[in-house]
C-alpha positions in Angstrom: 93.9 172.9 9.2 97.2 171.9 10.5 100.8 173.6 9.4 103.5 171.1 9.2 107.3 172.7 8.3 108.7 169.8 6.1 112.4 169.9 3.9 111.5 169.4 1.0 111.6 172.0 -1.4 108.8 174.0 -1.6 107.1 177.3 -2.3 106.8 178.6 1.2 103.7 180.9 2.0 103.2 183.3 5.2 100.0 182.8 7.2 98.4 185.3 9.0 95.2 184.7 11.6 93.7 186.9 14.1 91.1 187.5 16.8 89.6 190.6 18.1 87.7 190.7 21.4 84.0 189.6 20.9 83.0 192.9 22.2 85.0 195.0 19.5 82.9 196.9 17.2 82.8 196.1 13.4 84.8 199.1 12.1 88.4 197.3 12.8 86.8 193.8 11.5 85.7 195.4 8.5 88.7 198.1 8.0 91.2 194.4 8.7 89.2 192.5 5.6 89.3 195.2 3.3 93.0 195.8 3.4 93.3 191.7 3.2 91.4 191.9 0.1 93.8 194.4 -1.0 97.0 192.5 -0.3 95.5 189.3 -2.3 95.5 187.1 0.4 93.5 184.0 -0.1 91.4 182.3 2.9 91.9 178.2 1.9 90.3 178.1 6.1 88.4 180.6 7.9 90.4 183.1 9.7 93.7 181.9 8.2 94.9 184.3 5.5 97.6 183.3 2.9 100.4 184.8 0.5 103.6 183.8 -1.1 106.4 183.9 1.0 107.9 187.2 0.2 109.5 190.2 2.1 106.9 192.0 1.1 104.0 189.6 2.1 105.9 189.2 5.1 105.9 192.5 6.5 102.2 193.5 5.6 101.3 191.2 7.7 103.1 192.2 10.3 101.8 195.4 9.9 98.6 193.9 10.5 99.5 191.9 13.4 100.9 195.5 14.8 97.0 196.9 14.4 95.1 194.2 15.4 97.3 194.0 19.1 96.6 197.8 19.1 93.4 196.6 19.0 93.6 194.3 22.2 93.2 191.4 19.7 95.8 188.5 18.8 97.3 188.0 15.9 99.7 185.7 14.5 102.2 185.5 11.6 104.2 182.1 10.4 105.7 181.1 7.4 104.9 177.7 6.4 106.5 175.4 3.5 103.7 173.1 2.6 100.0 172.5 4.1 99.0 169.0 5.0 96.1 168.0 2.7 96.9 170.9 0.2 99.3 170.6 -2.5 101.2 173.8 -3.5 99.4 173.8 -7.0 96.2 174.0 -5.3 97.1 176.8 -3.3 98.3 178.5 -6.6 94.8 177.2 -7.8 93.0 179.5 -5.2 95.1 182.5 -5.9 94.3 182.1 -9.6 90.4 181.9 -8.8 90.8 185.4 -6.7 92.7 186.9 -9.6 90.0 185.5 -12.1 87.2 186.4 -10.1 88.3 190.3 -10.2 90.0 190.3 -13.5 86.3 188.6 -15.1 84.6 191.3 -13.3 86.7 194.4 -14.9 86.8 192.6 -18.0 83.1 192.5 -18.2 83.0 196.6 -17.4 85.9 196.1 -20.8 83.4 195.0 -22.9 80.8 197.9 -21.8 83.5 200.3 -22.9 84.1 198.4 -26.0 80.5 198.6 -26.8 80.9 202.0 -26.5 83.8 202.7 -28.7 82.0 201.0 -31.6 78.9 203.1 -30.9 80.4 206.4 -30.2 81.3 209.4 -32.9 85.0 210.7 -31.8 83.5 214.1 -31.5 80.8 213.4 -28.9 81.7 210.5 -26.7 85.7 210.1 -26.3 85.8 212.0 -23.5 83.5 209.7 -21.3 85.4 206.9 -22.7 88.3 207.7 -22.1 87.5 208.6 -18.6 85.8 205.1 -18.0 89.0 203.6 -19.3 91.2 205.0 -17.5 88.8 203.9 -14.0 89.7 200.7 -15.7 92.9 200.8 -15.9 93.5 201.4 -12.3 91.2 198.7 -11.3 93.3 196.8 -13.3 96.9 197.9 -12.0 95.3 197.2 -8.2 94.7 193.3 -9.4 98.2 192.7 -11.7 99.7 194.2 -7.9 98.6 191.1 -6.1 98.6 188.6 -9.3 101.6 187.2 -7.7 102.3 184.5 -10.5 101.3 186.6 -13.4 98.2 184.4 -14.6 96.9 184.9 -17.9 94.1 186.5 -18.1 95.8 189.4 -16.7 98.2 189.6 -19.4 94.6 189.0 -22.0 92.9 192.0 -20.0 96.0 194.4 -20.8 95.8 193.4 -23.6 92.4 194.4 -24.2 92.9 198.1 -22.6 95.7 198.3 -24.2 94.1 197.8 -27.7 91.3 200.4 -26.9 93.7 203.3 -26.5 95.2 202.2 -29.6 91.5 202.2 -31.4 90.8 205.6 -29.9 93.9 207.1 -31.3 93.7 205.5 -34.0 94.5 208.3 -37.0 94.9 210.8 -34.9 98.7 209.9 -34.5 100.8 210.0 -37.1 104.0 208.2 -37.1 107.4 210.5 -37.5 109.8 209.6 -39.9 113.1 208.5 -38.7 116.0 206.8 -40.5 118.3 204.2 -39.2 121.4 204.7 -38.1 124.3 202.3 -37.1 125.5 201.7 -33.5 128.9 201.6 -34.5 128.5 205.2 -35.5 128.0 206.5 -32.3 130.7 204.3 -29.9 133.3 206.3 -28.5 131.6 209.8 -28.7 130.6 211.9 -26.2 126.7 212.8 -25.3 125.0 215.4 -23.9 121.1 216.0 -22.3 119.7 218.9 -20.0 120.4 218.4 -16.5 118.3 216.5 -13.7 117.7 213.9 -15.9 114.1 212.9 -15.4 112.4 209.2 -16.7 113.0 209.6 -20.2 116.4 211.0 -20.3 117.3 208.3 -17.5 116.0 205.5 -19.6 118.0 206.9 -22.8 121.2 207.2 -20.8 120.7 203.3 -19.6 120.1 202.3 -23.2 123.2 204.2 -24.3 125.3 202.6 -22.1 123.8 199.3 -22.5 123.5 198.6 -26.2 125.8 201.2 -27.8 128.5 202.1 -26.3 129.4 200.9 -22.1 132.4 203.5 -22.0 130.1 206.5 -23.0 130.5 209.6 -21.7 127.2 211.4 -20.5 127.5 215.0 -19.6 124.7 216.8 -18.4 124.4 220.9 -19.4 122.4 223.7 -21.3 124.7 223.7 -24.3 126.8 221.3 -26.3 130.3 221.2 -27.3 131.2 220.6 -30.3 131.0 216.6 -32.1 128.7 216.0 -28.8 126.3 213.4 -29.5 122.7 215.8 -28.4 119.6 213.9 -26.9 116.1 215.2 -25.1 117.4 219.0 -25.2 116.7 222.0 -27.3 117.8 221.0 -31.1 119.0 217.7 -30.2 119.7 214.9 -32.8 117.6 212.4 -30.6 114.4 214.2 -29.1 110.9 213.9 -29.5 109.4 213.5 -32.5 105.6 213.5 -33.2 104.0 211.7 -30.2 107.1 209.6 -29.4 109.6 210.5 -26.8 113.0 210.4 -27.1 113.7 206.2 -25.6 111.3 205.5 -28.3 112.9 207.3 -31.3 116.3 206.1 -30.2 114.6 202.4 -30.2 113.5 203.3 -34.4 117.1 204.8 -35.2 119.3 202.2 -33.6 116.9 199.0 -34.9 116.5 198.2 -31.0 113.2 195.8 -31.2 113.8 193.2 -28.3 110.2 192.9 -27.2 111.5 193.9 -23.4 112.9 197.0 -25.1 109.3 197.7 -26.4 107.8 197.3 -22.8 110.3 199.9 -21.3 109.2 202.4 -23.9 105.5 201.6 -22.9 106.2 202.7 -19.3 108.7 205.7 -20.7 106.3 206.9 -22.8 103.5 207.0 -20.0 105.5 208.7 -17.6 107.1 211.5 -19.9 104.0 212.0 -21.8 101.1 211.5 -19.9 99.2 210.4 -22.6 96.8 207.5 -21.5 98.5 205.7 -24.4 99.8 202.9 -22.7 98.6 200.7 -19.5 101.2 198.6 -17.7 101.3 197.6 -13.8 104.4 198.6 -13.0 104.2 202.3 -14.5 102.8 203.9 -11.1 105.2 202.0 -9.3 108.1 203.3 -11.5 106.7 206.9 -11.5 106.0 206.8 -7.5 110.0 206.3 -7.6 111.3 208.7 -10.0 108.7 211.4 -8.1 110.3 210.8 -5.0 114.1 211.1 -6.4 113.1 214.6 -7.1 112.6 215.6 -3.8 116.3 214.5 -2.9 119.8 216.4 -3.7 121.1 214.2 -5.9 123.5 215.1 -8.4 123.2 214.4 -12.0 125.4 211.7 -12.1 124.0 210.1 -8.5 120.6 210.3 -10.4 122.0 208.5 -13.1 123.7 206.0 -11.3 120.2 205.4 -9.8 118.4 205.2 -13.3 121.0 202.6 -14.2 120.1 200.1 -11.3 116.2 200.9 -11.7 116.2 199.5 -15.4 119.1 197.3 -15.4 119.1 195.3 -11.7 117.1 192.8 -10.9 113.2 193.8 -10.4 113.5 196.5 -13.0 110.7 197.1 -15.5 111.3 194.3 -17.6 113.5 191.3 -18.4 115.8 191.1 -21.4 115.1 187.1 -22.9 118.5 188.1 -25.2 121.2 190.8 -26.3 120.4 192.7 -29.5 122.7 191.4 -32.3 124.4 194.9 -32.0 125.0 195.0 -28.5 128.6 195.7 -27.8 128.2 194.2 -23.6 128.2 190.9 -23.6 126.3 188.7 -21.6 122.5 188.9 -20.9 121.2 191.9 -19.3 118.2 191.7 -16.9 115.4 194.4 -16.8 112.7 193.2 -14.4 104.0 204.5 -16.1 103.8 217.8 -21.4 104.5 219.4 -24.1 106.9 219.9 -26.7 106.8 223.6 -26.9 109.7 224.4 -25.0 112.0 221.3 -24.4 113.8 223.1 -22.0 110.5 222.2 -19.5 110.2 219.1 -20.8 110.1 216.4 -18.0 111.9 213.4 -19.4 
């Protein structure tokens, strides 16, 4: 197969090929197509490896390249713009068929644990479901990694998972009781949250300053002053409730139901609670982030500011298709996984 740069517009891909002595064991041959299969790549010739032109793409390959010269071998990296005799939906085509291939296989270990569920009494067999679910789950979350152009049945397989932890807590949840409020009730106040805010106080503060009130001011102590607007603390007016954190009972009061909105709870929710509840791909992502913020000396506000860029900038946790008709900022925003005893240990 030939690689021919051309100007018209195109997706651009990054190809990677290699060759290892003939006398090289098969450890590094073997070790070299594993972590392939890992990145996605797809093979549309022998020995030449393909993925979407991306910084990311880019430099895992290079990190190959690094090994395999380690190795004595050679190894080359290019990106390309089109493939002569190979349109760039049929390279799309061959991604698709890897991430079909993999997501049929898991959704066929699915149906086992659907099976299951309808066989099992709650009392007896849960456990072992639950476990098998969550094996699931991060089979899944290895795939959506690499499903580089989302495909479908991804999106039908979480789905799926996501509607057996729903049928396994089903009525053994039950739903706090919260009443509306208005947003124009709580612009120009002052609020107030424990300090080193953590996911789900990070996420509230973003939504605060997003859809209620840009110019808020967030202070972060033990105790409140008076007419301070409370949230995630000891006694606050917007905490937990029931099995919902606090993003997700400020998303009730304030009639926040954007379907982006609801996706960013998902992920909230996961992290804070640690509940198996919810399965989205970009929850261990999210979490390996927020983990490693706590190993830094950030101040409150720093972590904040950080919080702010993580759901707000671009490839945040979801994307916001349109304001929420009581959204004070104007414009549209872009969004791109413990116990209640003491909330003073909570981790939100």
């Amino acid at each position: 197969m030939q690689y021919a740069l051309i100007s018209l517009p195109a997706m651009g891909w990054v190809v990677f090929s290699y060759s290892l002595p003939s006398k090289a064991s098969s450890s590094p041959r073997v070790a070299l197509w594993r972590r392939l299969q890992r990145l996605g790549a797809i093979t549309p010739k022998a020995g030449v490896y393909v993925l979407p032109d991306r910084d990311d793409c880019v430099e895992a390959f290079q990190w190959l390249a690094q090994e395999v010269q380690q190795a004595k071998g050679e190894a080359v990296v290019m990106r390309v713009q089109r493939f002569e005799g190979l349109t760039d939906p049929q390279v799309i085509e061959l991604f698709r068929n890897s991430c079909r291939e993999k997501y049929s296989e898991i959704a066929s270990e699915v149906g086992e644990v659907e099976k299951d569920l309808r066989d099992s009494k709650k009392s007896k067999s849960n456990a072992k479901i639950l476990e098998n679910l969550e094996r699931l789950r991060k089979k899944y979350e290895e795939v959506a990694q690499v499903d580089f152009f989302e495909f479908p049945e991804g999106a039908a397989l979480a789905t799926k998972l996501r509607g057996i932890q729903q049928a396994l807590r089903q009525g053994t949840l039950s739903a706090p009781k919260v009443s509306p409020v208005m947003v124009s009730e709580y612009r120009n106040r002052r609020w107030v949250t424990r300090p080193r805010p953590h996911v789900d106080r990070l996420a509230c503060a973003w939504l605060i300053r997003r859809f209620i009130d840009p110019k808020a001011e967030i202070r972060y102590a033990t105790e409140p002053k008076p007419d301070e607007v409370t949230f995630d603390m000891r006694g606050a007016e917007l905490g937990h409730q029931g099995s919902l954190c606090t993003f997700e009972i400020m998303l009730i009061r304030f009639a926040l139901s954007d379907p982006a909105l609801q996706a960013i709870a998902e992920i909230v929710h996961e992290i804070d609670l640690r509940d198996g509840r919810y399965t989205r791909p970009e929850i261990s992502g999210i979490d390996a982030v927020l983990r490693g913020w706590r190993y830094d000396e950030f101040s409150d506000q720093e972590l904040e500011s950080h919080g702010l860029v993580l759901f707000q900038g671009p490839g945040g946790p979801g994307r916001l298709s349109h304001r929420s008709p009581e959204c004070p900022v104007g414009g549209q925003g872009q969004l791109s996984r413990c116990g209640h005893a003491d909330p003073a240990n909570q981790s939100g």
